[in-house]
Residue frames as qw, qx, qy, qz and C-alpha x, y, z in Angstrom:
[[0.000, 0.891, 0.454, 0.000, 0.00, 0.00, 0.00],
 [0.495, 0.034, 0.018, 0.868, 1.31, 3.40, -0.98],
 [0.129, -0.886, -0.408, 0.176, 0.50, 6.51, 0.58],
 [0.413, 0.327, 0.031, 0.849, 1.66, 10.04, -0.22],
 [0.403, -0.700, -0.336, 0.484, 1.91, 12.74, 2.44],
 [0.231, 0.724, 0.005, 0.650, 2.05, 16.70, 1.32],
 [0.490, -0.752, -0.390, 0.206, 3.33, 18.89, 4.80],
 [0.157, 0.794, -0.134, 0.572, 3.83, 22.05, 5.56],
 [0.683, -0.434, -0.371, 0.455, 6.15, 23.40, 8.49],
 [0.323, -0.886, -0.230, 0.241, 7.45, 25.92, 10.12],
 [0.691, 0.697, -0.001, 0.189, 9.77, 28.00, 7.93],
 [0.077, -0.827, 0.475, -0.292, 13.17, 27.67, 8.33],
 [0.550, -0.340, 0.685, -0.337, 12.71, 24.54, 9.93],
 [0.873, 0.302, -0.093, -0.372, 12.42, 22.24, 6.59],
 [0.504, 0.531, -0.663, 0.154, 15.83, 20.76, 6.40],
 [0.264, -0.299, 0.763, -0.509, 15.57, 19.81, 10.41],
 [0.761, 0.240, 0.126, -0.589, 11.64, 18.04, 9.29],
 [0.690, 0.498, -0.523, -0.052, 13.05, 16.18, 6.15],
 [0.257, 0.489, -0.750, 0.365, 15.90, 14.54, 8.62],
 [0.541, -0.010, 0.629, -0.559, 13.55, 13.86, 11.13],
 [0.808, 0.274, 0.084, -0.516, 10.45, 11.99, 8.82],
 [0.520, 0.490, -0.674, -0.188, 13.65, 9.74, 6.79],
 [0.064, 0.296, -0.921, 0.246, 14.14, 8.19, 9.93],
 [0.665, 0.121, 0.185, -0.713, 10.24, 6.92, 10.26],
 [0.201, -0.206, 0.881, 0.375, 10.28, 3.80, 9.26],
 [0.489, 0.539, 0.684, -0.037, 7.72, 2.69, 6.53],
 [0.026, -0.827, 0.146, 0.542, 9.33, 6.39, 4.84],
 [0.804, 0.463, 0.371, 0.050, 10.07, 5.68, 1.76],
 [0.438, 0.384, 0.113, 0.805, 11.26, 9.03, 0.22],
 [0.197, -0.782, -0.400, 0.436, 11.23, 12.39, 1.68],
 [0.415, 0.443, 0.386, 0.695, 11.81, 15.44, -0.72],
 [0.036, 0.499, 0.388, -0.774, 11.32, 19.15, -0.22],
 [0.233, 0.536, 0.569, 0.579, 9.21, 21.43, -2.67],
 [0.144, 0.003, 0.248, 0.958, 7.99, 24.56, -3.43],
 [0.305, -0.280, -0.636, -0.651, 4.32, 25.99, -3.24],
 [0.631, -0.495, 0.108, -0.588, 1.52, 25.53, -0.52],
 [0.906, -0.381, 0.031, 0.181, 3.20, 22.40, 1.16],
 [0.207, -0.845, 0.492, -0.004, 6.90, 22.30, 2.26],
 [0.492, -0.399, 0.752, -0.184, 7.37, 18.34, 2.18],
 [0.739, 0.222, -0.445, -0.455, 6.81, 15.62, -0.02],
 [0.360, -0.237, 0.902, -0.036, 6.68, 11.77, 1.75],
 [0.750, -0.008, -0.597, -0.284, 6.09, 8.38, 0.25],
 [0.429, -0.426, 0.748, -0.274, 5.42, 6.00, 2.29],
 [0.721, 0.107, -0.610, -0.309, 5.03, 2.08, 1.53],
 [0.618, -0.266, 0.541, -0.504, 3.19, -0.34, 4.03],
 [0.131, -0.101, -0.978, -0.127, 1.97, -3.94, 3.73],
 [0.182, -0.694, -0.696, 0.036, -1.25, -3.15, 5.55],
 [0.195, -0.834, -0.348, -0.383, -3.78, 0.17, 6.74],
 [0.525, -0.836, -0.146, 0.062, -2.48, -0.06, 10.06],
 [0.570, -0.445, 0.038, 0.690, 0.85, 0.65, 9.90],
 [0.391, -0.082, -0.097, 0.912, 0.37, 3.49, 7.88],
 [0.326, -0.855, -0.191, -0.356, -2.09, 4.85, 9.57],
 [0.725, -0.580, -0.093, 0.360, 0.57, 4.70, 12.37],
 [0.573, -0.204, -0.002, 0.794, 2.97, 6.40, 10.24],
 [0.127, 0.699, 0.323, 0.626, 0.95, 8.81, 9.04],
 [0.509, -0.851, -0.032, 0.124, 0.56, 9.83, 13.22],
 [0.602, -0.335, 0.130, 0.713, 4.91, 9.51, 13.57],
 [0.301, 0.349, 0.160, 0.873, 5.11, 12.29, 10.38],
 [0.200, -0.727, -0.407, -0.517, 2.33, 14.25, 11.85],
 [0.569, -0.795, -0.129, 0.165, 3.74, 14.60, 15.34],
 [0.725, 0.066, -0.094, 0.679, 7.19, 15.46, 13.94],
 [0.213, -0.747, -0.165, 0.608, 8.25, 19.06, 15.88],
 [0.027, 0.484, -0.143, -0.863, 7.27, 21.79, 13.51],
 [0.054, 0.237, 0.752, 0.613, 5.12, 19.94, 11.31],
 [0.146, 0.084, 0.322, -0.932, 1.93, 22.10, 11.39],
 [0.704, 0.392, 0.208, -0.555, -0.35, 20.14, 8.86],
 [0.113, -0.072, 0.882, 0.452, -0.50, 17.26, 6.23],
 [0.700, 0.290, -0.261, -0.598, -2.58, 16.10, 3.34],
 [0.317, -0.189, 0.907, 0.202, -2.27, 12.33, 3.26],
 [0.662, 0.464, -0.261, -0.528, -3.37, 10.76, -0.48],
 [0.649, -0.024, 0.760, 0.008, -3.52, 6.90, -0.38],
 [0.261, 0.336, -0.692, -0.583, -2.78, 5.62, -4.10],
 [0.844, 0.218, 0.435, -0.225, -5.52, 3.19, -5.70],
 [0.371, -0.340, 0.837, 0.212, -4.49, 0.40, -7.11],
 [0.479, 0.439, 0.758, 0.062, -6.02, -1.15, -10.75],
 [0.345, 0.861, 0.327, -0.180, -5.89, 2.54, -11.84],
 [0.645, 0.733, 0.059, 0.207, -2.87, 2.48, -13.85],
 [0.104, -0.864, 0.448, -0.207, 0.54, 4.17, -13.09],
 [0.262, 0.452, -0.830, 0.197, 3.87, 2.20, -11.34],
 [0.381, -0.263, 0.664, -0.587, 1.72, 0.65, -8.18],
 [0.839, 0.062, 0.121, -0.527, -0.06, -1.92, -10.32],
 [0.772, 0.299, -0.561, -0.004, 2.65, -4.09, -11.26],
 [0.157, -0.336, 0.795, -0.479, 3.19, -4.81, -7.00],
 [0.794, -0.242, 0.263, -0.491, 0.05, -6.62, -6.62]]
């Protein structure tokens, strides 16, 4: 299962965020950008619950102020359909 996290943070404080969230484990990639979010994660689970758990570990990270989280569906094309 592959989920994709947009967060914004306290400015100034993206490079400290980023360093923090890599170590998360189920983290995939972590990436800044540019624009109304600060943050880009992937994450990749086996199951709901763990990342619904990591979606809590990025969300408590000091100075994150807000996320978007965007679970990918599967069957609709793109890289994530040749895992099943």
């Amino acid at each position: 299962m592959i989920t994709y996290i947009l967060a914004t943070c306290v400015p100034g404080n993206e490079k400290e965020v980023i360093q923090m969230i890599k170590e998360i484990q189920n983290v995939v990639e972590v990436n800044g950008i540019m624009g109304k979010y600060d943050i880009f994660v992937k994450i990749q689970a086996g199951d709901v619950m763990k990342v619904d758990l990591t979606i809590s570990k990025v969300r408590n990270v000091p100075h994150v102020t807000s996320t978007v989280s965007i679970p990918a569906i599967y069957g609709q094309g793109g890289t994530i359909d040749s895992e099943e």
